[in-house]
C-alpha positions as CSV (number, residue, x, y, z in Angstrom):
1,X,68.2,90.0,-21.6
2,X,64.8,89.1,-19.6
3,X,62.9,88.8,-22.7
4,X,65.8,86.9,-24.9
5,X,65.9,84.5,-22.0
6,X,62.1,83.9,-21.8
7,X,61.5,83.7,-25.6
8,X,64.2,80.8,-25.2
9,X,62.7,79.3,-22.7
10,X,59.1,79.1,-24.1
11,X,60.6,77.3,-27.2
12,X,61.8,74.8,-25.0
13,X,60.0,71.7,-26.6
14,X,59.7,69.3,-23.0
15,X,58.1,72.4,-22.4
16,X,55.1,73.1,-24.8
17,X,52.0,70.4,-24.2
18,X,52.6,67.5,-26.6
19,X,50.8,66.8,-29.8
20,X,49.2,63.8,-30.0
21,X,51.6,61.8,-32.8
22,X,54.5,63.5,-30.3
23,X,52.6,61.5,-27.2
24,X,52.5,58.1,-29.7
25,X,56.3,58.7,-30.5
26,X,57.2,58.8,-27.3
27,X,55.0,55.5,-26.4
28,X,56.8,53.5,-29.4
29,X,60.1,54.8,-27.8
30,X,59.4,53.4,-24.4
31,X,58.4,50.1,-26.0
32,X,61.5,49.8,-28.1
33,X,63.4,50.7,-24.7
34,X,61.6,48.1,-23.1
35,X,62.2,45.7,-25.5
36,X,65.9,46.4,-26.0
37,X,65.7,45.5,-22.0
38,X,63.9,42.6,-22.5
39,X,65.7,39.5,-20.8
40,X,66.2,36.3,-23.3
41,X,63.4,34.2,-20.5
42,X,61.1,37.1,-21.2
43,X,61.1,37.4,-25.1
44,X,60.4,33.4,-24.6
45,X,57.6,34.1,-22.1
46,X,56.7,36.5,-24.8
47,X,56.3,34.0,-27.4
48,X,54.7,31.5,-25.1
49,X,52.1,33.8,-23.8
50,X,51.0,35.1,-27.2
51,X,50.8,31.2,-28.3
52,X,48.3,30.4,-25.3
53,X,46.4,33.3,-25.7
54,X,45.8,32.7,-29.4
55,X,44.9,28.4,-28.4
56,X,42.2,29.8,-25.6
57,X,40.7,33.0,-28.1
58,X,40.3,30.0,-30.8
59,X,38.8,27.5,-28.5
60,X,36.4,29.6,-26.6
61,X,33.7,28.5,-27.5
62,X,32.1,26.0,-25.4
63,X,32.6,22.7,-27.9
64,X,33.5,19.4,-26.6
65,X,36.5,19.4,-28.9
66,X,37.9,22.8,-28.2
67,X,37.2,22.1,-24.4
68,X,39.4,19.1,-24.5
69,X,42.0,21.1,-26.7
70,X,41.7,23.6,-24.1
71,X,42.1,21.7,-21.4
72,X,45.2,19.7,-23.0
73,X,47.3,22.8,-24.9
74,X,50.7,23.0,-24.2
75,X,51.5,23.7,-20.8
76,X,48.4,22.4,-19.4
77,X,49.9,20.8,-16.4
78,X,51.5,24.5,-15.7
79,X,48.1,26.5,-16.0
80,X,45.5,23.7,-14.8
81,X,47.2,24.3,-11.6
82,X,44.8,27.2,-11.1
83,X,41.0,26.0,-10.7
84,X,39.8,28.9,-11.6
85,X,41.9,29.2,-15.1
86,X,40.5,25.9,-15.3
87,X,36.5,26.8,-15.3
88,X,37.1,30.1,-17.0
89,X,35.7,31.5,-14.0
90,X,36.6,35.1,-11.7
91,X,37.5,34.2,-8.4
92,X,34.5,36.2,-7.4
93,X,32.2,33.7,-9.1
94,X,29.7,32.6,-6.6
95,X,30.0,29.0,-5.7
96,X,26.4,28.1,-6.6
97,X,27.6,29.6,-10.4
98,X,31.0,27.9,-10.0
99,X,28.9,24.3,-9.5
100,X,26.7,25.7,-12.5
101,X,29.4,26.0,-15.2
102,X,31.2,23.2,-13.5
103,X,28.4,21.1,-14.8
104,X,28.1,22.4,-17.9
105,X,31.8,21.6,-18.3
106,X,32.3,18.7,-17.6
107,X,29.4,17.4,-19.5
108,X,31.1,18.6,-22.3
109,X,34.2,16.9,-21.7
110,X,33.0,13.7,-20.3
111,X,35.0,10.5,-22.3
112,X,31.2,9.6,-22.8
113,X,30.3,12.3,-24.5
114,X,33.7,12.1,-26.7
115,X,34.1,8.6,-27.9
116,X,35.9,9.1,-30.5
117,X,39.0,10.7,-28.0
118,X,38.3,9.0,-25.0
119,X,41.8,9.0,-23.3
120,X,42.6,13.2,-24.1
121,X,38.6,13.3,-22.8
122,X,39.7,11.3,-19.5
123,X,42.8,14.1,-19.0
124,X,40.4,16.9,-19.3
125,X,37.6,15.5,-17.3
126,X,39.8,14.8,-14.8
127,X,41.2,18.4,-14.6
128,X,37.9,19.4,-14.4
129,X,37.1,17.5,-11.8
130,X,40.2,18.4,-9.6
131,X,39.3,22.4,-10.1
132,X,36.2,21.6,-8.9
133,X,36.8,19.9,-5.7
134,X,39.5,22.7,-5.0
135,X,36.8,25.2,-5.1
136,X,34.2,23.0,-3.3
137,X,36.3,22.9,-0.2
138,X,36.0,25.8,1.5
139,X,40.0,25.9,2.8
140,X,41.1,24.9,-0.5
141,X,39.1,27.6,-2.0
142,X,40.6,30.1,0.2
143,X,43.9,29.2,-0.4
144,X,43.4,30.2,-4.2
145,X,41.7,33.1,-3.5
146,X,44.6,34.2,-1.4
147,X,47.0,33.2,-4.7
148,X,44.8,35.6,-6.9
149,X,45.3,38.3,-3.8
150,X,48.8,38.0,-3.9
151,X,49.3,38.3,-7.4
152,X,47.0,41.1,-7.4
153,X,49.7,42.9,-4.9
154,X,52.9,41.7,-6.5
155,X,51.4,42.9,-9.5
156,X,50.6,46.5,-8.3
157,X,53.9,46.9,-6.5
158,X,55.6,46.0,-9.7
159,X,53.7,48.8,-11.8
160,X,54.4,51.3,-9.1
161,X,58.5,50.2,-9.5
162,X,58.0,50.4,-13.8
163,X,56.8,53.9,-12.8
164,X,59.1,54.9,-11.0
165,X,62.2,53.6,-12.7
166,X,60.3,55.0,-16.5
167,X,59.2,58.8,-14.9
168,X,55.9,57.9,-14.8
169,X,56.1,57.6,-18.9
170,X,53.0,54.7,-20.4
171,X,53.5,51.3,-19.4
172,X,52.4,47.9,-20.8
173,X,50.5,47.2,-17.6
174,X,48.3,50.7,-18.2
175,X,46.4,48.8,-20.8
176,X,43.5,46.5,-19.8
177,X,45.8,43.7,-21.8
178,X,48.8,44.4,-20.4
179,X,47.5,44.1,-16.9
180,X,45.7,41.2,-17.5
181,X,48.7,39.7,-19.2
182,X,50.8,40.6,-16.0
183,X,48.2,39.3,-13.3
184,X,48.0,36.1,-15.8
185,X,51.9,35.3,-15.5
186,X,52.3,36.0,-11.3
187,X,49.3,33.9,-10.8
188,X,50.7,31.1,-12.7
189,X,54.0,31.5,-11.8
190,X,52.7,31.3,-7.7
191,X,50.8,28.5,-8.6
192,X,53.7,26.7,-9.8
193,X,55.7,27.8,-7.0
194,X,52.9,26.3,-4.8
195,X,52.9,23.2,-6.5
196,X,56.7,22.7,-6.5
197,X,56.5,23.5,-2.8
198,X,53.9,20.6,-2.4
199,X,56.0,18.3,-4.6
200,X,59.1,18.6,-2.8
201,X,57.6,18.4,0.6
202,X,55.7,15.1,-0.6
203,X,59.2,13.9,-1.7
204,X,61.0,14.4,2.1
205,X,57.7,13.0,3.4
206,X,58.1,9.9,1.4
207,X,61.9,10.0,1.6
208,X,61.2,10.1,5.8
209,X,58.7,6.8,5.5
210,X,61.4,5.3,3.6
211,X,63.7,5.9,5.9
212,X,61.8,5.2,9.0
213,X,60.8,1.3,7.1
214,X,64.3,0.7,6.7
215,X,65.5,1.6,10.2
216,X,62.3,-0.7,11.7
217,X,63.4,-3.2,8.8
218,X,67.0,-3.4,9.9
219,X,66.0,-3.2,13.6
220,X,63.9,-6.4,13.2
221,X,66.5,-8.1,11.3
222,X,68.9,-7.4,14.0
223,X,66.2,-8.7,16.9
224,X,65.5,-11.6,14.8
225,X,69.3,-12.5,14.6
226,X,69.8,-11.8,18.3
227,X,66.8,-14.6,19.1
228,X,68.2,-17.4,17.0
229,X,71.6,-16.8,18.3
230,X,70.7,-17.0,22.0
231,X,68.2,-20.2,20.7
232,X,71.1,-21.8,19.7
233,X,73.2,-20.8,22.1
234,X,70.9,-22.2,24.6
235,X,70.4,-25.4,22.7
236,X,73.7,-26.2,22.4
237,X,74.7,-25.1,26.3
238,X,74.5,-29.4,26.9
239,X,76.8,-30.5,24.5
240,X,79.3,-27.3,25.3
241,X,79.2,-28.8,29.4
242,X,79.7,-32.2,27.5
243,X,82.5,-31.4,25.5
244,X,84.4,-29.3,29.0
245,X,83.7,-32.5,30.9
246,X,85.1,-34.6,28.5
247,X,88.4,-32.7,28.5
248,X,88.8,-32.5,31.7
249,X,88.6,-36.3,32.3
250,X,91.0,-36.7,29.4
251,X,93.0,-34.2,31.1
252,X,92.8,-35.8,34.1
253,X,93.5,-39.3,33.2
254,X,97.1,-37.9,31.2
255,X,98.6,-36.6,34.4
256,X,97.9,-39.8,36.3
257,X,99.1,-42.1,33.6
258,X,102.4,-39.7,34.2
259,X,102.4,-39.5,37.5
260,X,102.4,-36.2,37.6
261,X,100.1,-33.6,39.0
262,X,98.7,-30.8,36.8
263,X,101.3,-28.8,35.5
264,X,102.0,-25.9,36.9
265,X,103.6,-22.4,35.4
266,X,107.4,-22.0,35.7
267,X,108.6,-18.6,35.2
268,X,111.9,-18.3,33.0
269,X,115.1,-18.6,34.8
270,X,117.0,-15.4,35.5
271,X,120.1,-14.7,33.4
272,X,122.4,-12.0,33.8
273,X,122.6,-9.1,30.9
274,X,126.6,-9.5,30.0
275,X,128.2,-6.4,30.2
């Protein structure tokens, strides 16, 4: 019974090593799992991603024209938010090599140096420009850093959780593209965040001055009232003691043309409630 039980046992198949078109089965499974998981947002993101990818692999060369294109693809204001996306630089860049190639770049984009497109030159140069003054302040420049850091860790912990949840099976995220894909979408997406954040704050800020002008605004309105309503009550405090003067005299001069004193008040005379 021993040896029946063993001999079963040993043609277990999870059991035996795999073979290698066994391992790639097993990959294309978890892929179509992954897929069939895939949220609606994500087969977009999908899309959009491979779209972006294909613009920057085609303009990457350093052209003036494919710069600008660059620069200006679809979605620009989303991933221009990064400085570093924007120099096609590693955050580890030096700064002496991050003024180097900032150079370099914006030479190349200059509206100058692109007559024929100066106003999609202006955008780019501009963008340039902005990345580069993020990067030249040393806070600023820290800040980003600290973005890339944080992606790096939201990134890990999600690959640790895609583990865990798939048995430890391949992941997207084991390749060098898949990672890089990842660590591309958290970094945008917190630079967006970021950005929104700014925005919004901007927005009360504004929405507070606004508030404040129109509170001073109605506050000197009301102590500009007040003045010209004590001015003219003052100015016309003469004519009002005129005006009481002249009533009483007329006043005066009726009860002694009747004879009579200043009338006094009479109550009402008391009558009995009939029964």
């Amino acid at each position: 019974m021993a040896s029946s039980t063993q001999t079963t046992i040993k043609q277990e198949p999870f059991l035996t090593k795999p073979s290698t078109s066994k391992q790639s089965a097993t990959t294309a499974d978890l892929k179509e799992d992954l897929k069939a998981t895939t949220k609606p947002e994500d087969e977009t993101f999908e899309q959009f991603y491979s779209e972006v990818k294909a613009i920057e692999k085609r303009d990457a060369v350093l052209t003036p024209e494919q710069q600008i294109n660059r620069l200006l693809r679809p979605g620009a204001t989303y991933f221009n938010l990064n400085p570093f996306e924007v120099l096609q630089i590693d955050p580890s860049t030096p700064f002496e090599e991050v003024a180097k190639h900032y150079r370099r770049l914006s030479m190349l984009v200059h509206p100058d140096k692109n007559p024929t497109m100066t106003d999609r030159a202006s955008v780019a140069f501009e963008a340039v420009n902005k990345a580069y003054k993020m990067l030249e302040d040393e806070t600023e420049r820290k800040k980003c850093i600290e973005v890339i850091e944080e992606a790096r860790e939201r990134v890990d912990k999600m690959i640790q959780e895609k583990r865990v949840k798939y048995k430890n099976q391949p992941i997207e995220e084991d390749t060098p593209e898949g990672h890089k894909k990842a660590m591309w979408s958290v970094t945008c997406k917190l630079f967006a965040d970021i950005e929104r954040l700014r925005v919004r704050e901007e927005a009360n800020k504004a929405e507070e001055r606004k508030r404040k002008a129109e509170e001073t605004t109605e506050r000197e309105e009301r102590t500009k009232l007040r003045k010209e309503w004590d001015k003219n009550y003052e100015e016309s405090r003469e004519t009002r003691v005129n005006s009481w003067k002249s009533f009483q005299t007329v006043a005066k001069s009726k009860d002694s043309v009747k004879g009579k004193g200043p009338a006094l008040f009479k109550p009402p005379k008391y009558k009995p409630e009939p029964r």
